[in-house]
C-alpha positions in Angstrom: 7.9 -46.4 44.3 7.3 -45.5 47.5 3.0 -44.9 48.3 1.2 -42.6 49.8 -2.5 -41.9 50.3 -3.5 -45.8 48.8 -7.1 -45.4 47.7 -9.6 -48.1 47.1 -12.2 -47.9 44.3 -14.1 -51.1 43.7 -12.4 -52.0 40.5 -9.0 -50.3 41.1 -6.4 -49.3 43.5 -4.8 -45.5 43.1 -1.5 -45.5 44.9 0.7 -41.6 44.5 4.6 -41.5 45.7 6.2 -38.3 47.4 7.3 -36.9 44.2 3.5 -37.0 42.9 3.4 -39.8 40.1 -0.1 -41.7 40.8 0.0 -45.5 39.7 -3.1 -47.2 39.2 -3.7 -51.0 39.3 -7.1 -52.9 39.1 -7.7 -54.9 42.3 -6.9 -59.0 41.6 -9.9 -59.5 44.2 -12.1 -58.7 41.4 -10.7 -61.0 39.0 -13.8 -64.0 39.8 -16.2 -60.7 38.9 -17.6 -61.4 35.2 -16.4 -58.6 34.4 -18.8 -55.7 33.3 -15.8 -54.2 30.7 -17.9 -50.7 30.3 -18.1 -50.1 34.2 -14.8 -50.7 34.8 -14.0 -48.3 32.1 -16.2 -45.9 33.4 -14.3 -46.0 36.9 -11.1 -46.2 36.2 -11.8 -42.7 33.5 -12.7 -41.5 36.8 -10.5 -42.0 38.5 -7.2 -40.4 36.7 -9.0 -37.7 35.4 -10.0 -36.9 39.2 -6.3 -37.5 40.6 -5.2 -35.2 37.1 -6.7 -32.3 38.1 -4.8 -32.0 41.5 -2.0 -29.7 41.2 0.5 -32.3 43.5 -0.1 -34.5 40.8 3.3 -35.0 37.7 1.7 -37.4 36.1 -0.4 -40.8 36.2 1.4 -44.8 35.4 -2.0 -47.0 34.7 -1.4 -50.7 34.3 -3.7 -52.9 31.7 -6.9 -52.0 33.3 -8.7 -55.4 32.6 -8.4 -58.8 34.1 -8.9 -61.8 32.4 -10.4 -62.4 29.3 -9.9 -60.1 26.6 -13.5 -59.1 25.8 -16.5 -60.0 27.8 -18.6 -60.3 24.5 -21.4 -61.7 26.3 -22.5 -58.4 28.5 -21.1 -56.4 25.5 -23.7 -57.7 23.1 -26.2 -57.5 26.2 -25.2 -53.7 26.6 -25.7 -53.1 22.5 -29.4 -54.4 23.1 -29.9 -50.8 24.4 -28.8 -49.0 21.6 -29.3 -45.2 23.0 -28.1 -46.6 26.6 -25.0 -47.8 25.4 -24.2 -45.3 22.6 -24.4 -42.4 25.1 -21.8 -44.7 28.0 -19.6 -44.9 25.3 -19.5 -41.5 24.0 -19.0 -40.2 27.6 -16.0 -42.6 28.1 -14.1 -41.5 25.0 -14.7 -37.7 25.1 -13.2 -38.5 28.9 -10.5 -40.4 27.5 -10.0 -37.9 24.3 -9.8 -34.9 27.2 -7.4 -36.9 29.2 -5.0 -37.2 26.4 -5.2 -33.8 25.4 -3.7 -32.9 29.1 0.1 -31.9 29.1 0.3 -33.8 32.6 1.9 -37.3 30.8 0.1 -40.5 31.3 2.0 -43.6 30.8 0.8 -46.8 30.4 2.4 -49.8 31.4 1.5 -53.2 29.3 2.0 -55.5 32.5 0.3 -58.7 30.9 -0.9 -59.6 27.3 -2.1 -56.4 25.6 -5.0 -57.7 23.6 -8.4 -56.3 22.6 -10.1 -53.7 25.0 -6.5 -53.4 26.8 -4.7 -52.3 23.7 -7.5 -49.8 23.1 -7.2 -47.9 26.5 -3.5 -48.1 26.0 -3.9 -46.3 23.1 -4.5 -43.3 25.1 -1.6 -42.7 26.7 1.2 -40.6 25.6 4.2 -43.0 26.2 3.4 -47.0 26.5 6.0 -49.7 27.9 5.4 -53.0 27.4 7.1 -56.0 29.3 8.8 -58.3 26.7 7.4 -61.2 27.0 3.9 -60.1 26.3 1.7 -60.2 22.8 0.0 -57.0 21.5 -2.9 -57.0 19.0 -6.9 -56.9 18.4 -8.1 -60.8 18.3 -11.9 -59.3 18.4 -11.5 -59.0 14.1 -11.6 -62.9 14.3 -14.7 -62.4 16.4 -16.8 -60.6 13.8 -15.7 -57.3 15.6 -13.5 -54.0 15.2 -11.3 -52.4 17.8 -13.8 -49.9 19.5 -13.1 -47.9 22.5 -11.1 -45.3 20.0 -8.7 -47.7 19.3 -9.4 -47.3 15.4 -9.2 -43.7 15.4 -5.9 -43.5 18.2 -4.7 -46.4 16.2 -4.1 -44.8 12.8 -2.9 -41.8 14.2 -0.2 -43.4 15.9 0.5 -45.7 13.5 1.2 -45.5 9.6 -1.5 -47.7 7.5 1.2 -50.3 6.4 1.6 -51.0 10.1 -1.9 -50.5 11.4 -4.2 -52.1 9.0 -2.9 -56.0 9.9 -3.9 -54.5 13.8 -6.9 -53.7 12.8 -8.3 -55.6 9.9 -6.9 -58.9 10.0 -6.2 -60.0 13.9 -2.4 -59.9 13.2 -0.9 -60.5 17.0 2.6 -59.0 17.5 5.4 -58.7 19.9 6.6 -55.8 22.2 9.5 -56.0 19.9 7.9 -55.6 16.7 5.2 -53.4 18.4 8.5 -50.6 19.4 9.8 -51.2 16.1 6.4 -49.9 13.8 6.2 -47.3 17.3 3.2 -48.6 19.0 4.9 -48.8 22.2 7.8 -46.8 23.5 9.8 -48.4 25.8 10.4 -52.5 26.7 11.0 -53.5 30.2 12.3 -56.8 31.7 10.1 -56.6 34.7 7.1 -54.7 35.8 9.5 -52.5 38.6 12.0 -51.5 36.1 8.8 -50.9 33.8 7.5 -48.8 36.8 10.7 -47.1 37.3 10.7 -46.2 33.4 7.7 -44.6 33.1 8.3 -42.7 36.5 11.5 -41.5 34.7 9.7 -39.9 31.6 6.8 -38.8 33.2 9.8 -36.1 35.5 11.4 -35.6 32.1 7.8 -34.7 30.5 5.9 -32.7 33.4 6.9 -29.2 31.8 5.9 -30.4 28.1 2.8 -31.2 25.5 3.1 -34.9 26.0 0.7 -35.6 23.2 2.6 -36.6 19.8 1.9 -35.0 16.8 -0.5 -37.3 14.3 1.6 -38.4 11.5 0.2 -37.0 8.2 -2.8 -39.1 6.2 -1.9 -40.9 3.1 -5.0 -41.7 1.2 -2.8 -43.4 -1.5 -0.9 -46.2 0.5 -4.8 -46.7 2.6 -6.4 -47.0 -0.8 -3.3 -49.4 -2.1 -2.9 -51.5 1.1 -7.0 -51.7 1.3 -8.5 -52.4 -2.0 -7.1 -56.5 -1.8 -8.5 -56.6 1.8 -11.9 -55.3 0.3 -11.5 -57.8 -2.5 -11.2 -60.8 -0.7 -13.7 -59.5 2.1 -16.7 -59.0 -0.6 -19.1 -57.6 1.9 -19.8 -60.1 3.8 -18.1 -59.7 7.0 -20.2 -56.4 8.4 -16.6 -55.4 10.9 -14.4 -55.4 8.1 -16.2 -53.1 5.6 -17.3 -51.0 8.8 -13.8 -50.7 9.8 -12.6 -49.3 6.8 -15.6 -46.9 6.8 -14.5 -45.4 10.1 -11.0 -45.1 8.8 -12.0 -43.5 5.5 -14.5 -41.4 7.2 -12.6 -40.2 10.3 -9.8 -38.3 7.6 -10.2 -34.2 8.3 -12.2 -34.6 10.9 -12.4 -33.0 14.7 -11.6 -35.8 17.0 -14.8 -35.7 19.0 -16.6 -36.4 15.2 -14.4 -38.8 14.0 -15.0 -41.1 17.7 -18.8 -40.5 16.6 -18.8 -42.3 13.6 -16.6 -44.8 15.4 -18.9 -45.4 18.5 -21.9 -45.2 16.0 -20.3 -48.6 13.3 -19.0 -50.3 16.3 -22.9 -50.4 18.0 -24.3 -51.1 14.3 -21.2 -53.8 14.2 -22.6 -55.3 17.6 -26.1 -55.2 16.9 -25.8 -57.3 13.5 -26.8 -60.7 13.7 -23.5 -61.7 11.5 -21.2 -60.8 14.5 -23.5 -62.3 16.8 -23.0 -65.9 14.9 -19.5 -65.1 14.7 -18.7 -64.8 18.1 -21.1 -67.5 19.4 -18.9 -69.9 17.5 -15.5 -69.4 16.8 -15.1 -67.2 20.6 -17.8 -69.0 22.3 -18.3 -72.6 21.4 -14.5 -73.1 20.3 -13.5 -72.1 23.5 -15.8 -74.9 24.9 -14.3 -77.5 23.2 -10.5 -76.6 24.1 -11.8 -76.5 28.0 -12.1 -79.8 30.0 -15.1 -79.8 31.6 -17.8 -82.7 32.8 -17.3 -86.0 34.1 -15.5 -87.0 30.7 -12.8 -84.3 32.4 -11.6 -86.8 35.3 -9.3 -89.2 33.5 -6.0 -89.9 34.9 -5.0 -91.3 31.4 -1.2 -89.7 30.5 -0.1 -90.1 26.7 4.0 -90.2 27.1 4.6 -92.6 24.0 2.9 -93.5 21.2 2.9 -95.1 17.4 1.4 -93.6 14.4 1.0 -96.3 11.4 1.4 -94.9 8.3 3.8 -91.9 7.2 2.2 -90.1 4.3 1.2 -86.5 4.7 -1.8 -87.4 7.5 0.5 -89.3 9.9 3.9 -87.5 9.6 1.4 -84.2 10.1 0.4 -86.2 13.3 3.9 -87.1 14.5 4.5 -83.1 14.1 2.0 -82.2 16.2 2.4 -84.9 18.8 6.9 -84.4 19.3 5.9 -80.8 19.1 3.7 -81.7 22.3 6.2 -83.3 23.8 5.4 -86.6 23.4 7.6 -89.4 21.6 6.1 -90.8 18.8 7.4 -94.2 16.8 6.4 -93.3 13.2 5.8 -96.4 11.1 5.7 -97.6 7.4 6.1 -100.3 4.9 9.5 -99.4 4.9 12.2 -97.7 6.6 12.9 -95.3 4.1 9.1 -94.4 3.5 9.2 -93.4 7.8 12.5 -91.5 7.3 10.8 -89.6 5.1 7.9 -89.1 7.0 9.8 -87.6 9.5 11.5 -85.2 6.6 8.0 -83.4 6.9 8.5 -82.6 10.6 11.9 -82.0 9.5 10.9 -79.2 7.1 7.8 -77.4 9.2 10.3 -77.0 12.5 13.0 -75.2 10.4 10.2 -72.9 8.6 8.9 -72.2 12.6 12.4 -71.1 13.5 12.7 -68.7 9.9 9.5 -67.2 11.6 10.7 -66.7 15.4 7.9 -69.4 16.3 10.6 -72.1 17.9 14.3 -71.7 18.1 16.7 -74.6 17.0 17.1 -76.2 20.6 13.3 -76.4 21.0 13.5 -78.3 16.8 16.1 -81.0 17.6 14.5 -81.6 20.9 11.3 -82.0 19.2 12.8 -83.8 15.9 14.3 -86.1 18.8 11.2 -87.3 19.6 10.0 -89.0 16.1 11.7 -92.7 15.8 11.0 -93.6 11.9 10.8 -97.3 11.8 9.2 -100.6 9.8 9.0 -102.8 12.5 6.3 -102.9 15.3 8.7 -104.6 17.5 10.2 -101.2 17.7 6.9 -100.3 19.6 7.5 -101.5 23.0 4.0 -100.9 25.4 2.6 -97.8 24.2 -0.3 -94.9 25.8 -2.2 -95.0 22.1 -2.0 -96.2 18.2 -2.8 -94.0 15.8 -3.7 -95.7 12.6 -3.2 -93.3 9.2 -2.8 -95.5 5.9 -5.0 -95.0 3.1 -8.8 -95.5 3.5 -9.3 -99.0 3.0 -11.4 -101.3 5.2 -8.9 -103.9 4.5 -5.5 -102.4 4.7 -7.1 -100.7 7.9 -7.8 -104.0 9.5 -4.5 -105.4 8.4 -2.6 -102.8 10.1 -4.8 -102.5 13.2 -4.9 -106.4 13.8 -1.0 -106.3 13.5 -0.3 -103.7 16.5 -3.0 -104.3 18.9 -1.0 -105.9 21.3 1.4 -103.0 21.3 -1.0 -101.3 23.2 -0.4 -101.1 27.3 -3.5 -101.8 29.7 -4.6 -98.4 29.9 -3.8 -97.9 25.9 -6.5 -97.2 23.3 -6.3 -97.5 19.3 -7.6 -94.5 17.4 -8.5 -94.7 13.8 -7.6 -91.7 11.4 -10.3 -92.2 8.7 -12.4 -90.1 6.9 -15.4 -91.8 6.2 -15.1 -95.9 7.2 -17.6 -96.9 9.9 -15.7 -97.1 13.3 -17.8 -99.7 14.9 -16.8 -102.0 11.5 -13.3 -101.2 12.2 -13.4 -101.8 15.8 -14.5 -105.6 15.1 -10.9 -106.2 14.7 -10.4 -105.6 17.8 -10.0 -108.0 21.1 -11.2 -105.0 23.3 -13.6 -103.0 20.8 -14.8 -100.2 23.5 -11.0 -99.2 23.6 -11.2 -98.2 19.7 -12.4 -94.4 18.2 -12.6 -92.9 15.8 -9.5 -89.5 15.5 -10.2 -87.8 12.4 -7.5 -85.1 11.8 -7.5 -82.4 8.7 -4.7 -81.7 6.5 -2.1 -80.1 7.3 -2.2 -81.6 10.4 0.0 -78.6 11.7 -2.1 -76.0 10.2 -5.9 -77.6 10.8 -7.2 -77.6 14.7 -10.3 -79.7 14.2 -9.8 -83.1 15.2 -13.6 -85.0 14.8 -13.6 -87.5 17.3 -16.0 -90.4 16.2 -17.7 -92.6 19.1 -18.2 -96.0 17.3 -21.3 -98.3 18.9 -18.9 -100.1 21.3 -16.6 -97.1 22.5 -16.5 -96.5 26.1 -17.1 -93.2 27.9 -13.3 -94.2 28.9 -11.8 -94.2 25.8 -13.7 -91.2 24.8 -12.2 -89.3 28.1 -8.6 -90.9 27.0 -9.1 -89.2 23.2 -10.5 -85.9 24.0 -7.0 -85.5 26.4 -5.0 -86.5 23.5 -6.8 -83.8 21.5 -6.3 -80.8 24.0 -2.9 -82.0 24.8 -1.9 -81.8 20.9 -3.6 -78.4 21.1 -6.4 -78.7 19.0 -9.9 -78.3 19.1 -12.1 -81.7 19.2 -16.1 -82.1 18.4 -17.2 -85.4 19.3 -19.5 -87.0 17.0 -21.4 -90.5 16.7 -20.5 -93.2 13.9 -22.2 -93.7 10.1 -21.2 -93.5 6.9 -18.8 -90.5 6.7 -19.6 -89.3 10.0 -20.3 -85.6 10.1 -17.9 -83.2 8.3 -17.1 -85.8 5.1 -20.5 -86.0 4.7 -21.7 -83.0 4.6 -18.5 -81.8 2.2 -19.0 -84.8 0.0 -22.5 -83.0 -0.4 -21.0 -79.4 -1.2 -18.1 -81.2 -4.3 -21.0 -83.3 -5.8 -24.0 -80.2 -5.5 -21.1 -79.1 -7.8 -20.9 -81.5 -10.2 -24.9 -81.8 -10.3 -24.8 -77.6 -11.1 -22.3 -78.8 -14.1 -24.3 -81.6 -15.2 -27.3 -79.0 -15.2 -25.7 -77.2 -17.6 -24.4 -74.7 -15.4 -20.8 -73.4 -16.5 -17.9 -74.3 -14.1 -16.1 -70.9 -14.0 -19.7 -69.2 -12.4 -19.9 -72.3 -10.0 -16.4 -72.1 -8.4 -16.4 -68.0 -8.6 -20.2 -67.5 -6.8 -18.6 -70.2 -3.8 -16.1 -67.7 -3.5 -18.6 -64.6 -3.5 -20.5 -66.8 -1.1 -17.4 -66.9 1.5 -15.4 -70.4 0.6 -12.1 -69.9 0.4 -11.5 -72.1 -2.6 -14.6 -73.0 -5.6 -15.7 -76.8 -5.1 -14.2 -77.7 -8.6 -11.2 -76.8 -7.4 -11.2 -78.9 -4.2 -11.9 -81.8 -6.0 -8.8 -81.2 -8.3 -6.5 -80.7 -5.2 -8.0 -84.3 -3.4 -8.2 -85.9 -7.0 -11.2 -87.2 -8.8 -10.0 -91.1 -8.4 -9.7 -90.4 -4.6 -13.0 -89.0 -4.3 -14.5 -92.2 -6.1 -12.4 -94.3 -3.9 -14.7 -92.9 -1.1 -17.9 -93.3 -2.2 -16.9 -96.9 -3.5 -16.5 -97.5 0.4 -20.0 -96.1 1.4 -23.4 -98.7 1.5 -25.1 -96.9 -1.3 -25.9 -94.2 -3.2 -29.1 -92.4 -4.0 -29.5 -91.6 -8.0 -28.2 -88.2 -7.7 -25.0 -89.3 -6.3 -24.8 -91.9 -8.7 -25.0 -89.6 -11.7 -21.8 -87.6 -10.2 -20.5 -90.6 -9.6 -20.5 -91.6 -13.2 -19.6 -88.1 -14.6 -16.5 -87.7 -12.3 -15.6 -91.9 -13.0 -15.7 -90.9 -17.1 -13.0 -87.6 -16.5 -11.1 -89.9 -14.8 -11.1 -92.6 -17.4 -10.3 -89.6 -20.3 -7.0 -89.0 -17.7 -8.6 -85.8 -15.9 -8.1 -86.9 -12.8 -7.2 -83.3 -11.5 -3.9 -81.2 -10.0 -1.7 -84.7 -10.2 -2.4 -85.3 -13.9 -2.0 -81.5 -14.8 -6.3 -82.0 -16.3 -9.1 -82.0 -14.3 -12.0 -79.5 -13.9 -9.1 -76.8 -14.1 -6.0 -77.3 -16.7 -2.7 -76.8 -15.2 0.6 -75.6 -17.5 3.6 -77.5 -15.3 5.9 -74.6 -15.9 3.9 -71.7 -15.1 2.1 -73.1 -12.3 -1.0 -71.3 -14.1 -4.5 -73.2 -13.7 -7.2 -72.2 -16.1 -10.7 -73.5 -15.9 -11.8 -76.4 -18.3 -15.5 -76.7 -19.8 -16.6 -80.0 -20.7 -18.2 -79.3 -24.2 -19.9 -82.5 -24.0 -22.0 -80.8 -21.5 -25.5 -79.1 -21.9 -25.1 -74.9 -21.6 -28.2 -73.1 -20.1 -29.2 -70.4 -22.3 -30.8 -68.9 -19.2 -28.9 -69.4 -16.6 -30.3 -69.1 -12.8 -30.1 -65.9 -10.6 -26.2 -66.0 -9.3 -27.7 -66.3 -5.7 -28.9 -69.7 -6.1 -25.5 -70.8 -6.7 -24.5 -69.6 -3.3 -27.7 -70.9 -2.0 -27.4 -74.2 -3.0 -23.7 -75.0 -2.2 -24.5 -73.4 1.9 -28.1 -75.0 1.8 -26.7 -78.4 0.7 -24.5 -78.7 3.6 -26.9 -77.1 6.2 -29.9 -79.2 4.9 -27.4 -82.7 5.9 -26.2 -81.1 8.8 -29.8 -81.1 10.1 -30.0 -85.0 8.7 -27.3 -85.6 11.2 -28.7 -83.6 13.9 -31.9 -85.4 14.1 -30.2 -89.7 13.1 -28.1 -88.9 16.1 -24.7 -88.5 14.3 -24.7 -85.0 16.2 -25.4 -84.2 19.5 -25.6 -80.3 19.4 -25.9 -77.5 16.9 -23.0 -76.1 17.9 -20.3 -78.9 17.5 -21.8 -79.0 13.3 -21.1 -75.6 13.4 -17.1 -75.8 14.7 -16.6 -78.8 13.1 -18.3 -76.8 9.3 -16.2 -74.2 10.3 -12.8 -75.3 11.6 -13.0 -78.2 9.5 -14.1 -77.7 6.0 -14.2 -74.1 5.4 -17.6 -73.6 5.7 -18.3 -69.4 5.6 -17.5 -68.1 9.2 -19.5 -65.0 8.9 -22.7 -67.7 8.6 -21.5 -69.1 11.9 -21.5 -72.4 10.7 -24.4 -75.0 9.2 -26.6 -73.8 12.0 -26.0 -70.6 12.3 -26.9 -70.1 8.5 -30.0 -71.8 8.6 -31.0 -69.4 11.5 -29.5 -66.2 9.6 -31.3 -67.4 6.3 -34.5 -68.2 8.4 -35.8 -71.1 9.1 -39.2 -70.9 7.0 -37.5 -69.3 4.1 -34.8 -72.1 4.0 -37.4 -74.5 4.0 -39.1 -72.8 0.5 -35.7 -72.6 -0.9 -34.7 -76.4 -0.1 -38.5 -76.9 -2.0 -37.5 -75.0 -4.6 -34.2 -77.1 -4.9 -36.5 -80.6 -4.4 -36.6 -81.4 -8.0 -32.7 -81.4 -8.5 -31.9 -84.6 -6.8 -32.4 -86.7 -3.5 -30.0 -84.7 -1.7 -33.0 -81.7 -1.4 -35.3 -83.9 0.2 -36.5 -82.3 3.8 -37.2 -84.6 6.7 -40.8 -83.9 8.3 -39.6 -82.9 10.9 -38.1 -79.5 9.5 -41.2 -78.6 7.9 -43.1 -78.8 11.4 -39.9 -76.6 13.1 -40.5 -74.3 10.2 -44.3 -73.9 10.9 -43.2 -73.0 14.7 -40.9 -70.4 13.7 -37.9 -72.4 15.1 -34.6 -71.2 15.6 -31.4 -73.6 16.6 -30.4 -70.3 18.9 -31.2 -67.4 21.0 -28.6 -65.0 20.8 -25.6 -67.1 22.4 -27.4 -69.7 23.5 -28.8 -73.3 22.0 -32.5 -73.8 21.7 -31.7 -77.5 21.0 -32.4 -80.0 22.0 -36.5 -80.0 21.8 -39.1 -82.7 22.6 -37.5 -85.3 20.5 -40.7 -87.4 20.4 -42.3 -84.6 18.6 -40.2 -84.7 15.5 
């Protein structure tokens, strides 16, 4: 379009062509500004309502106001601090924005880059949208502990039907342009950003005489109630942006607009102000985001993984070999035998057709990357290779077998990486000629689903190799914590302490069905009892027959879980465990051991769900203070990401601080007598007594004056 009369605000650039059609860009040169999302708001508002009101004017073309990151959560949560402040900014924005899209002058948006978060929200004000088709559409703040705020909840379910808008705005769903003009978010899809111009040109001269604003599709209270009562059910109250969500929607129905964006401005603050979100965000926005960035002198190495050998191709290393020909890099996938690899690479095989079904990956992109996987049973098929990745079953001795075998497989600037659970890294380094080239890569299952990897730094591993594996981990795409060697390093550890705090509950008398239903009321996705069905009851003994000792609590479970096994409950694979399975239905139902004691009074349901996110917490703090973590925050992504542990806690950490450091301490008393797993080091007591929290908002109080713990 040709421009006339270019005006420069500080955020944004106003540009209006001979015909009268104003486009509006924000200015790139304030890209490196952290970005103050409210101000810029507040300007650009100004800005097209001033250029609105002059009669030249046909109509206005805004692009995605915002630069950068989605959401600047930081200064948001700063802003929320002043509640009367921010709650009268806000409600001057949106009755600016509500009047601007009550005007019959059209205003067209134009989605020039990824339409996420605050973006989609001031799209949602214009009367036609046209996205570019490459782009992604959606509200990733739910993940965050937030709602879409701005208006976009109210806008949002006027536009759209509640089928279409609740996966928007309740569970983070991100979509397409295409599916986003299919459900009518968006109205036209351009292939470049001056045809997209030229489109919204065109309607704004085909609108200029017309009410631009669409009519609101009619409310149907029955499909929000059917489409919302599983969300509610599987929410349970504990996520604050969920339940206020639906509160806005339910409450906004019959309403003048200017009420309904009341109630909306007035849950998102309340939203924003709750320490919940808070934890949320510090974590899985803030801390994850961390970990996926290279940063540090750790950040320098020229290492470059092109080739390398997994060993073993069960469900953990074929998940691997996925992940790492999905990353472009070819991977020799070994076994016992030929046909044991082949079949390995069946898995791969079968996740890269279901990503095609989905649109994820077309079929050129799957045989390039099934091209990549080489099954074989010899090592001599190795070559010189960038890194080994040892996966066969957790044995000290089958582990040293394999390792000792393909060592000198590795070329000079190669390191070995040991996928293990819980087996000291330093012990299984000794194998090794070159012991500071060996770590410790402990991936989750499924691989392709599961972004932790726990990187363990055994006594002998060098800064170099450490560099070398946190590459590997960002170049797979997933998200590493680094954390130090012992006896099930971090995450095992602490979720060997959440199955057996099960088993002790059940020992105690306490009936299985309430254990396994209060972890779920508590925020786990699945009960304990049922985890340790799904791993196996043998397996889980397996593990604890590798560690140096047990204490006599762990011995007790130990015992109890070695006798179902011997009576052939070993869990899921034998059909009998804690649950019983019928093999044609599929059905599970859940078994209680009549051999058993039964409280006749049983405890207060909360200490259940104190117990099983106490347990973990109390241990995570263990490894905070032997040195098997270095920071709060990488037991809280690796809780989270890892093992399930409740997001809306923020992780092991975060719970402790939401709970209260002095009033966890009483609880963990009050737990003392149950086992050796309750026991609280000194030093907690003494942070207790000081009122100690492990954050400040966003940021880590630790670490303290070691010498004084």
């Amino acid at each position: 379009m040709q421009k006339i009369n270019p005006t420069y605000f500080t955020y944004f650039l106003s540009e209006r062509d001979e015909q009268g059609v104003v486009l509006i860009s924000p200015l790139i040169s304030t890209e490196t500004i952290h970005g103050n999302d409210l101000e810029r708001l507040e300007e650009f508002v100004t800005i097209i309502r001033d250029q609105i009101d002059l009669t030249e004017v046909k109509g206005i073309i805004f692009k995605n106001p915002l630069i950068g990151q989605a959401i600047n959560y930081d200064i948001l949560l700063q802003q929320a601090s002043d509640e009367n402040s921010f709650k009268l900014r806000l409600k001057s924005l949106l009755s600016n924005f509500n009047e601007l899209n009550q005007q019959k002058k059209p205003i067209v948006g134009l989605m020039d880059s990824d339409c996420l978060s605050l973006q989609l929200s001031t799209q949602l004000w214009a009367h036609c949208r046209i996205a570019l088709e490459q782009i992604k559409i959606g509200f990733p703040e739910v993940n965050y502990g937030l709602f879409p705020g701005f208006g976009a909840t109210i806008q949002i379910t006027e536009i759209l039907d509640a089928q279409d808008a609740l996966p928007l705005v309740l569970q983070a769903k991100i979509i397409t342009a295409q599916k986003a003009k299919e459900i009518g978010l968006i109205d036209l899809i351009s292939s470049n950003i001056d045809h997209a111009i030229f489109q919204a040109k065109t309607w704004i001269l085909e609108h200029v005489h017309e009410q631009a604003r669409k009519p609101t599709p009619p409310w149907d209270g029955a499909q929000w109630d059917n489409l919302t009562v599983p969300i509610k059910k599987r929410n349970l109250g504990i996520k604050p942006n969920i339940d206020n969500c639906m509160a806005v929607i339910y409450q906004k129905h019959n309403l003048p607009k200017q009420e309904a964006l009341r109630i909306e401005i007035a849950y998102f603050i309340q939203t924003l102000r709750d320490p919940i979100t808070c934890s949320i965000i510090r974590t899985q926005y803030f801390g994850i985001n961390e970990a996926t960035k290279a940063t540090g002198p750790l950040a320098n190495s020229s290492y470059e993984l092109k080739r390398m050998a997994i060993l073993g191709a069960g469900m953990m290393g074929s998940g691997i070999a996925f992940e790492a020909a999905r990353s472009g890099i070819d991977v020799i996938l070994k076994d016992v035998t030929l046909q044991q690899a082949e079949q390995g690479k069946k898995y791969a095989e079968k996740v890269s057709a279901k990503w095609v079904e989905l649109g994820k990956m077309n079929e050129e992109k799957r045989q390039a990357l099934l091209s990549r996987i080489s099954p074989t049973d010899q090592t001599k098929d190795f070559g010189e290779v960038d890194l080994i990745i040892e996966a066969v079953f957790e044995d000290k001795n089958l582990k040293a077998a394999v390792s000792n075998e393909t060592l000198p497989f590795l070329n000079n600037n190669g390191f070995f990486a040991s996928n293990t659970t819980s087996l000291p890294i330093s012990e299984l380094a000794l194998v090794s000629p070159k012991p500071e080239n060996f770590i410790g890569m402990h991936f989750f299952s499924p691989v392709d689903r599961m972004a932790l990897v726990e990187i363990i730094r055994g006594k002998q591993t060098s800064e170099q190799t450490l560099s070398k594996a946190l590459k590997v981990v960002r170049q797979l795409g997933k998200i590493p914590i680094v954390v130090h060697d012992g006896p099930a390093f971090f995450t095992s550890r602490i979720f060997f302490n959440y199955l057996l705090e099960a088993v002790t509950m059940l020992l105690e008398g306490i009936p299985a069905s309430l254990i396994d239903e209060q972890a779920i009321n508590a925020g786990f996705a699945v009960g304990p009892l049922a985890v340790l069905d799904e791993i196996s009851l043998s397996l889980m003994l397996h593990v604890y027959d590798q560690l140096p000792h047990l204490h006599p609590s762990q011995r007790r479970c130990y015992d109890y879980l070695k006798k179902l096994v011997d009576s052939g409950r070993n869990g899921r694979k034998s059909n009998r465990g804690f649950y019983d399975y019928e093999i044609a239905s599929g059905k599970k139902t859940i078994w209680q051991d009549s051999n058993l004691p039964t409280l006749t009074t049983l405890p207060e349901t909360i200490n259940i769900q104190d117990r099983l996110l106490h347990v973990m917490a109390l241990d995570s703090y263990r490894c905070l203070i032997e040195g098997i973590l270095d920071r709060p925050i990488d037991g809280d992504i690796g809780a989270t990401l890892g093992i399930g542990y409740p997001i809306h806690t923020g992780g092991v950490f975060g719970h402790i601080d939401q709970v209260g450091l002095q009033k966890f301490v009483k609880d963990c008393q009050r737990f003392e007598r149950l086992g050796e797993q309750w026991m609280i080091p000194t030093s907690l007591h003494q942070l207790a007594a000081e009122n100690f929290t492990f954050y400040l908002g966003l940021q880590s109080n630790w670490p303290i004056q070691k010498q004084n713990l």
